[in-house]
C-alpha positions as CSV (number, residue, x, y, z in Angstrom):
1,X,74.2,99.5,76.8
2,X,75.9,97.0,79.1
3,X,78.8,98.5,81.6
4,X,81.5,95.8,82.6
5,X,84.0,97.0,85.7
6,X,86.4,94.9,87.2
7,X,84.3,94.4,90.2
8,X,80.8,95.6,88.7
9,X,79.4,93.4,85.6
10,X,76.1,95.5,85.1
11,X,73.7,94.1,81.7
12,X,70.3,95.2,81.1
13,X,67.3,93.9,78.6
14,X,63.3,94.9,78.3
15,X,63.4,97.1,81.0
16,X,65.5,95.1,83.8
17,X,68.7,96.2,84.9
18,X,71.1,93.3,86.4
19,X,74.0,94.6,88.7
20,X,76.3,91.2,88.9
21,X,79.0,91.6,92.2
22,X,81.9,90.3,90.0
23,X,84.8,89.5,92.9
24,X,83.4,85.7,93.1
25,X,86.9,84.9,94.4
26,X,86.2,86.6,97.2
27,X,83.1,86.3,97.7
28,X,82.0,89.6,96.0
29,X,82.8,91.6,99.3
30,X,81.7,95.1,99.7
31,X,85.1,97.0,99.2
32,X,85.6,100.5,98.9
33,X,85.6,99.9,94.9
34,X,82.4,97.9,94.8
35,X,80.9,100.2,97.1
36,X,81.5,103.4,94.5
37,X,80.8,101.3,91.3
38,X,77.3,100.4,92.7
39,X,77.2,103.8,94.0
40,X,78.2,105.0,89.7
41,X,75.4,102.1,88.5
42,X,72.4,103.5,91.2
43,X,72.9,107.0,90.2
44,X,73.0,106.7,86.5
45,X,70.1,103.9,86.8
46,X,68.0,106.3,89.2
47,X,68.3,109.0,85.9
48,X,67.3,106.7,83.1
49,X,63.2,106.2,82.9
50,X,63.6,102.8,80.1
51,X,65.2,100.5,83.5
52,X,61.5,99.4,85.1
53,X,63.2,97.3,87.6
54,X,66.9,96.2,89.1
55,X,68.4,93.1,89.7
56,X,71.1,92.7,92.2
57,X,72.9,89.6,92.5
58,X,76.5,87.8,93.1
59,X,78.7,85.9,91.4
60,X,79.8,82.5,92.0
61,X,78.7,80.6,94.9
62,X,78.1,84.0,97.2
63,X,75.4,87.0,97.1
64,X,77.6,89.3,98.9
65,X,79.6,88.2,102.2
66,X,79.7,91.6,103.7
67,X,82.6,93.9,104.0
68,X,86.4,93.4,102.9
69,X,87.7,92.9,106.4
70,X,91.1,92.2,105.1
71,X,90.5,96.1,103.2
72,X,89.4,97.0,106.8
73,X,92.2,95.5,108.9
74,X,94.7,97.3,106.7
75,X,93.5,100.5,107.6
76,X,93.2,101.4,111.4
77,X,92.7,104.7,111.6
78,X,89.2,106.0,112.3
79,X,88.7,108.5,109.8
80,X,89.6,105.8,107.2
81,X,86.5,103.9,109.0
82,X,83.8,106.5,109.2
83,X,84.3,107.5,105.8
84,X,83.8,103.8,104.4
85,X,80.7,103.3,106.3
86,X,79.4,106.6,105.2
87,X,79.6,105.7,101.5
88,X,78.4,102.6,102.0
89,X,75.1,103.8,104.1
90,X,74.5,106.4,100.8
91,X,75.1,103.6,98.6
92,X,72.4,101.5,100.9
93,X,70.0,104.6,100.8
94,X,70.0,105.3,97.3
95,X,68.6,101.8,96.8
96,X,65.3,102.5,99.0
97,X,66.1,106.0,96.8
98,X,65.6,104.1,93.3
99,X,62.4,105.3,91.7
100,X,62.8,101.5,90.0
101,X,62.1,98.8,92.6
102,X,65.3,96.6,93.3
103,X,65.1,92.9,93.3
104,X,67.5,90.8,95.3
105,X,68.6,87.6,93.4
106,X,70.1,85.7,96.3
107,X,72.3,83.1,94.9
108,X,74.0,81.7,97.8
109,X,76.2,83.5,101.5
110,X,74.6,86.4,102.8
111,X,76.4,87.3,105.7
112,X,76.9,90.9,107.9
113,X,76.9,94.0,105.2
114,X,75.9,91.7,102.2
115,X,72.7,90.7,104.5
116,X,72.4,94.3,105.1
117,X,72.2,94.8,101.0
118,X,69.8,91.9,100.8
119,X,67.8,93.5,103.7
120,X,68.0,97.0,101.8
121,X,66.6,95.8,98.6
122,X,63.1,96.3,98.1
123,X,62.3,92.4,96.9
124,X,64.2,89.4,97.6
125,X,64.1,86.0,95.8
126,X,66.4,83.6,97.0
127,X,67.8,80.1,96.1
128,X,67.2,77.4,98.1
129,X,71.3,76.9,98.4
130,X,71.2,80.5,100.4
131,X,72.9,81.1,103.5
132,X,72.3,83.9,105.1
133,X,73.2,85.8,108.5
134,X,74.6,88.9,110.4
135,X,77.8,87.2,112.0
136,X,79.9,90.1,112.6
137,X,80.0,89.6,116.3
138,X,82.1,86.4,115.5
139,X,84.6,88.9,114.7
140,X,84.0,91.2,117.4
141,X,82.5,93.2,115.2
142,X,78.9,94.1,116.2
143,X,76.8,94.7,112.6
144,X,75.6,97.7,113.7
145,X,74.5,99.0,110.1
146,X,72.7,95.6,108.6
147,X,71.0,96.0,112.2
148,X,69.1,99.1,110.2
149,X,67.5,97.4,107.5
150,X,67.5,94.0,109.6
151,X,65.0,95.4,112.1
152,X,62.7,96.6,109.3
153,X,62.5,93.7,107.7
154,X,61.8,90.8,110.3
155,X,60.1,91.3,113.9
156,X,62.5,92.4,116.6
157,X,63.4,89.4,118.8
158,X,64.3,87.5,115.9
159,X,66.2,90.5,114.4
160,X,67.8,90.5,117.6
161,X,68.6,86.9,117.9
162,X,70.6,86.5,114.4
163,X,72.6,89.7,115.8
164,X,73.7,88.9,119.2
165,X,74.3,84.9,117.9
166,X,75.7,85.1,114.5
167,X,73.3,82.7,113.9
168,X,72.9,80.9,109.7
169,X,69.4,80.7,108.4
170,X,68.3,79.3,105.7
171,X,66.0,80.8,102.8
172,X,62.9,79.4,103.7
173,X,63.8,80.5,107.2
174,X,64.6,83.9,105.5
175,X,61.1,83.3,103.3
176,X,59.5,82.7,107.3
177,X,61.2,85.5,108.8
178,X,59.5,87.8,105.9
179,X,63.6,88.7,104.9
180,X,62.7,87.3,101.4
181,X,59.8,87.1,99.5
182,X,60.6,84.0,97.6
183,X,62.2,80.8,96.9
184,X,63.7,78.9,94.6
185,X,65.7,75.7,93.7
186,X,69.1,77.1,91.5
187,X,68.4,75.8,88.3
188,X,64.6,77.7,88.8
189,X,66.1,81.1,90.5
190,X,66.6,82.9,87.2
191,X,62.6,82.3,86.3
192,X,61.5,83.3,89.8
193,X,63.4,86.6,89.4
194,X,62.0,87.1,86.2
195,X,58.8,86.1,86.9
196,X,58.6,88.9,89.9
197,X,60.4,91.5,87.8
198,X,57.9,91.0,84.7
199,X,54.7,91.4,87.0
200,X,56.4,94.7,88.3
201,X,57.2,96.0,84.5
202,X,53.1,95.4,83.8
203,X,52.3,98.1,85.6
204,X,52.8,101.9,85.4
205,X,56.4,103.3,86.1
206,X,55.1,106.6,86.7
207,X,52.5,104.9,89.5
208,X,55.4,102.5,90.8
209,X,57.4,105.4,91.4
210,X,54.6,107.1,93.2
211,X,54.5,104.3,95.3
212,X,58.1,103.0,96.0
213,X,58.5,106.4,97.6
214,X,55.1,106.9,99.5
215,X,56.0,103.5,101.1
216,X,59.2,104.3,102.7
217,X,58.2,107.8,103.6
218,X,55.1,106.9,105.0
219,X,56.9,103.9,107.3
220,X,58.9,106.0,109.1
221,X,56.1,108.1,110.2
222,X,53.6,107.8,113.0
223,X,50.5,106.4,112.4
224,X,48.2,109.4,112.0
225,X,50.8,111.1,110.2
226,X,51.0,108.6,107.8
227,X,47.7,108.4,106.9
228,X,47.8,112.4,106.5
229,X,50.6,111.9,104.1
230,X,49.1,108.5,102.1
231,X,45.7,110.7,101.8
232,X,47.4,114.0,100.0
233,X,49.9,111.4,97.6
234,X,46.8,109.4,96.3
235,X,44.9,112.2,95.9
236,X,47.4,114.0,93.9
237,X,48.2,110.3,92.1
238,X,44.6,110.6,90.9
239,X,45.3,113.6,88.9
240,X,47.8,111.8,86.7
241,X,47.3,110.0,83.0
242,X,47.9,106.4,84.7
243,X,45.1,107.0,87.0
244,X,42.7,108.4,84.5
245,X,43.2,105.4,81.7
246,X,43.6,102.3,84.8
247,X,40.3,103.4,86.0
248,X,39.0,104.2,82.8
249,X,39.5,101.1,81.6
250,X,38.1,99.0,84.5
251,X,34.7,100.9,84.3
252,X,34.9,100.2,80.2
253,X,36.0,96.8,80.9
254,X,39.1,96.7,78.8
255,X,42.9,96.2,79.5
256,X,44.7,99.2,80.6
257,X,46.8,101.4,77.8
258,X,50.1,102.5,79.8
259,X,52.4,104.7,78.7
260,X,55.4,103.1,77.2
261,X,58.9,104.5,78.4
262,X,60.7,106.4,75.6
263,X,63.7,103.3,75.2
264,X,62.7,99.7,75.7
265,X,65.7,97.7,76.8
């Protein structure tokens, strides 16, 4: 079934769910209603075991360019504030929350809370025509939140350069950086994407689950505690069907026999 909001075009075939940011007029900014129709799409996504993997893209000529300031400015008291930021960091988490892994299709500007959504997503393929950056303190507005996922993604000093300069990269510079994993001219994005979503659906949902959340649990731990943790998840993964027929079938030499989800979109 394909769900169409005023602000949220969301389509979805053989296993890939595509959330389109549909305000290309203004740049598909994170308002308070695109922030609680992605939040609508993540939940009912996270629920349905057919979607192996989501796309998240932008209409037009922009990804995402960050929050509605103009939404913002209107509203100036700080209870107004901390409530939209706290919906919009729940949104963010229940990305990294997704049992599917979430693909960013980066199309063209990335800048402050839409570089934070590009950072947040767990793979990133971007067009050459990307621009992408952190530029809130332009506005006197330090980007305090896409600092979060920012930080994680690329090594600190450069993290801390595109904050504290507002600085533009490119995608290859992204690509560099390690803030996107790969590139592509325009008229080739859509096969990249696909391409990298297809290699994903190959494999077991049950065991990318497993996986998706050992790795974010596990990198927020220290070192020996992570180990303690990766040991007890694979040795409880090698109790389950996927485990039993994928190593089955290398020591029989034949393809693996997955599980297929119950409704093939």
């Amino acid at each position: 079934m394909n769900h169409t909001s005023p602000e949220l075009i969301e389509t979805a075939a053989g296993g890939v769910t595509t959330l389109t940011l549909n305000r290309p007029d203004r740049l598909n900014p994170l308002s308070g209603s695109m922030i609680a129709a992605l939040q609508d799409a993540l939940d009912r996504i996270g629920a349905d075991p057919s979607v192996r993997v989501v796309v998240l893209t932008g209409s037009g000529r922009a990804f995402c360019a960050g929050h509605d300031l103009k939404e913002m400015h209107a509203h100036r008291d700080q209870a107004f504030q901390e409530a939209l930021f706290e919906r919009c960091s729940r949104m963010m988490l229940s990305i990294a929350g997704l049992p599917q892994p979430v693909v960013a299709r980066v199309n063209g500007l990335a800048t402050a809370a839409g570089c934070q959504l590009l950072a947040t997503c767990d793979l990133a393929v971007a067009s050459t025509e990307a621009r992408i950056a952190v530029n809130g303190i332009d506005h006197g507005l330090f980007c305090s939140t896409p600092s979060v996922p920012l930080s994680r993604n690329v090594a600190r000093k450069q993290a801390f350069e595109m904050l504290f300069t507002g600085e533009f990269i490119d995608a290859e510079t992204a690509r560099a950086r390690g803030l996107v994993n790969r590139v592509a001219p325009p008229e080739a994005l859509d096969a990249a994407v696909a391409e990298l979503c297809d290699a994903i659906r190959a494999k077991p949902a049950a065991t990318v689950a497993t996986g998706k959340r050992m790795f974010y649990r596990q990198i927020e731990q220290g070192f020996t505690d992570a180990h303690r943790y990766a040991g007890g998840v694979m040795a409880c993964n090698m109790m389950a069907d996927d485990a039993r027929e994928g190593i089955g079938a290398f020591l029989d030499k034949r393809p693996p026999r997955w599980a297929v989800p119950t409704e093939d979109r």
